[in-house]
DORO-719827 format. One record per residue (C-alpha): residue number from 1; x, y negated, z negated. Coordinates in pm, whole numbers, plus 50000, padded with zeros to 5 digits. Layout:
BEGIN
+-----+-------+-------+-------+
:   n :    c1 :    c2 :    c3 :
+-----+-------+-------+-------+
: NUM :     X :     Y :     Z :
...
+-----+-------+-------+-------+
***
This chain:
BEGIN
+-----+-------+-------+-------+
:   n :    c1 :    c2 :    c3 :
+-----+-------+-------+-------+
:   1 : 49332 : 51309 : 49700 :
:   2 : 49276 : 51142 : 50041 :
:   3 : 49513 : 51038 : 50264 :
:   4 : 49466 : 50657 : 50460 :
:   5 : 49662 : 50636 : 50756 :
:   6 : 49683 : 50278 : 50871 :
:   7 : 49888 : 50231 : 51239 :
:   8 : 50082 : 49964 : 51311 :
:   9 : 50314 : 49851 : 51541 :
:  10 : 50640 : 49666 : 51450 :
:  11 : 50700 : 49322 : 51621 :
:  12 : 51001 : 49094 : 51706 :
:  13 : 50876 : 48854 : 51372 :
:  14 : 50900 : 49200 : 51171 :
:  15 : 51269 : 49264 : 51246 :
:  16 : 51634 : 49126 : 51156 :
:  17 : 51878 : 48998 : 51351 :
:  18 : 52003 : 49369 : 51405 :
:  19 : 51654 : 49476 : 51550 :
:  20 : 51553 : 49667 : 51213 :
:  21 : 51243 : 49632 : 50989 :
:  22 : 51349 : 49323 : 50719 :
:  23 : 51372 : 49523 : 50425 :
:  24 : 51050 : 49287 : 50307 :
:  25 : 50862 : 49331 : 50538 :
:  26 : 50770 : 49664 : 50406 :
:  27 : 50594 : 49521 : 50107 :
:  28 : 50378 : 49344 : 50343 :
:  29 : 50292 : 49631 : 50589 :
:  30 : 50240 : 49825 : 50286 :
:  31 : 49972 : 49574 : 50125 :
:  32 : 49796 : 49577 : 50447 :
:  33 : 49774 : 49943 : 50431 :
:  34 : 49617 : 49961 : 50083 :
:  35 : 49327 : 49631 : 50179 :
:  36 : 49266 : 49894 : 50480 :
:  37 : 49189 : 50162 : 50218 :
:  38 : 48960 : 49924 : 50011 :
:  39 : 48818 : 49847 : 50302 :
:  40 : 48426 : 49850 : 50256 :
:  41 : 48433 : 49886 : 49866 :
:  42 : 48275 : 49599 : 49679 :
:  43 : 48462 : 49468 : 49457 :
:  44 : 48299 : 49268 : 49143 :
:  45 : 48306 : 48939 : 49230 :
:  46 : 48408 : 48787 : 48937 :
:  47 : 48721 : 49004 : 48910 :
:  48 : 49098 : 48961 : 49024 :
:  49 : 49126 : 49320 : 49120 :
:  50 : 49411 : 49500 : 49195 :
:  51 : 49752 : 49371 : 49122 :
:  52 : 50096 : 49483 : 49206 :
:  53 : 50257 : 49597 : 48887 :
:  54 : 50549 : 49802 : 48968 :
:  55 : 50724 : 49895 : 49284 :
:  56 : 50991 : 50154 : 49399 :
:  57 : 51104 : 50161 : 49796 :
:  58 : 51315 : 50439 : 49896 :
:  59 : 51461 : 50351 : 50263 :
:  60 : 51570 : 50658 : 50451 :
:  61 : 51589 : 50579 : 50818 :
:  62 : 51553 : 50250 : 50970 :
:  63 : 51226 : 50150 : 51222 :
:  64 : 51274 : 49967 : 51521 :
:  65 : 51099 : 49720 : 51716 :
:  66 : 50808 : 49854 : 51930 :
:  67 : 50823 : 50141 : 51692 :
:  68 : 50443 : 50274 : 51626 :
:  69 : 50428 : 50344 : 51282 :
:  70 : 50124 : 50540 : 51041 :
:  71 : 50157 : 50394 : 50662 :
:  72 : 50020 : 50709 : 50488 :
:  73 : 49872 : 50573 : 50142 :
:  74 : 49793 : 50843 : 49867 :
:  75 : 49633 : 50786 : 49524 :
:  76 : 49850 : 50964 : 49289 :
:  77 : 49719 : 50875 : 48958 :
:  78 : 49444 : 50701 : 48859 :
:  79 : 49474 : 50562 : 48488 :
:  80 : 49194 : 50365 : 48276 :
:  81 : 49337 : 50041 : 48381 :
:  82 : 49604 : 50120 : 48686 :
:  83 : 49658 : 50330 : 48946 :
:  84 : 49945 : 50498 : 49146 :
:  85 : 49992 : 50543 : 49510 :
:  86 : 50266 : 50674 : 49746 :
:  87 : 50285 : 50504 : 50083 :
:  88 : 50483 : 50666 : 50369 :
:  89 : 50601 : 50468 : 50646 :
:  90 : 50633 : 50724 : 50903 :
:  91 : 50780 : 50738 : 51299 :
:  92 : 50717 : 51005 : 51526 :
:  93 : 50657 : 51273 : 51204 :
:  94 : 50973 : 51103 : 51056 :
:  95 : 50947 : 50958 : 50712 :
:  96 : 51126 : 50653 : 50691 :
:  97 : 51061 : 50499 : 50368 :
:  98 : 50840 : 50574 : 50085 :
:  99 : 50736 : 50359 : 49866 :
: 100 : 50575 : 50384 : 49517 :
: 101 : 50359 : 50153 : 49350 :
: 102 : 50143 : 50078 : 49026 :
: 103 : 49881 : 49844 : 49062 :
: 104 : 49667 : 49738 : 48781 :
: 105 : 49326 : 49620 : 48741 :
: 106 : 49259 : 49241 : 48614 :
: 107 : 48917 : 49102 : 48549 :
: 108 : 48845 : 48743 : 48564 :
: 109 : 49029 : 48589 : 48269 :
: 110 : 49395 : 48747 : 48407 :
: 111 : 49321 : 49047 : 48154 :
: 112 : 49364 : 49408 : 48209 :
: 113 : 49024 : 49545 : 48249 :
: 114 : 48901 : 49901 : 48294 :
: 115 : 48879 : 50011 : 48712 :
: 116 : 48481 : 50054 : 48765 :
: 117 : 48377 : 50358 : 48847 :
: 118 : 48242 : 50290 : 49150 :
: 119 : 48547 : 50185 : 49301 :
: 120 : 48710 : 50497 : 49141 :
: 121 : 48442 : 50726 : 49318 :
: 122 : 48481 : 50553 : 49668 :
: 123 : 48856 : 50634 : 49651 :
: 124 : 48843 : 51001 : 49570 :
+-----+-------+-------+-------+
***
């Protein structure tokens, strides 16, 4: 499937005391990467949408302030009601974290509900 690269640059309010990425902070960078790949699909407006459900990081080297970053975000499954991805947080063609996710699809009354197919077809 497609890959969405989203840039971003890491600033003093993203970092520790040390100077590193918050370990937190990656959950964040990464939910701004996946509302850039939605970007422009419609969602039904009655719905909740997508959802975290379940969420694996895997830290391998630390980023920096000032660092320019790409969050890579790949589908990796798409399920009746969920979906996976894999986000990469890379730095200079270094991966430094990946992270995995499940999200799942909720329609109005908090319920899983089934992911339209028209969002399904924008994504692939």
């Amino acid at each position: 499937m497609k890959t969405y690269k989203f840039p971003f640059s890491i600033a003093y309010s993203d970092t520790d005391a040390g100077g590193i990425v918050y370990h937190g902070r990656y959950i964040e960078i990464a939910e701004r990467a996946r509302m850039f790949m939605l970007r422009g699909i419609e969602m039904p407006s009655d719905d909740i949408g997508f959802v975290v459900r379940k969420l694996d990081i895997k830290y391998m080297s630390p980023l920096k302030l000032a660092d320019d970053i790409v969050v890579q975000t790949q589908i990796t499954n798409v399920g009746g009601v969920s979906m996976d991805l894999q986000q990469k947080f890379v730095h200079d063609d270094t991966v430094c974290a990946i992270m995995n996710i499940t999200v799942a699809y909720l329609g109005p009354d908090m319920k899983l509900k089934a992911i339209p197919d028209t969002i399904i077809k924008r994504l692939k």
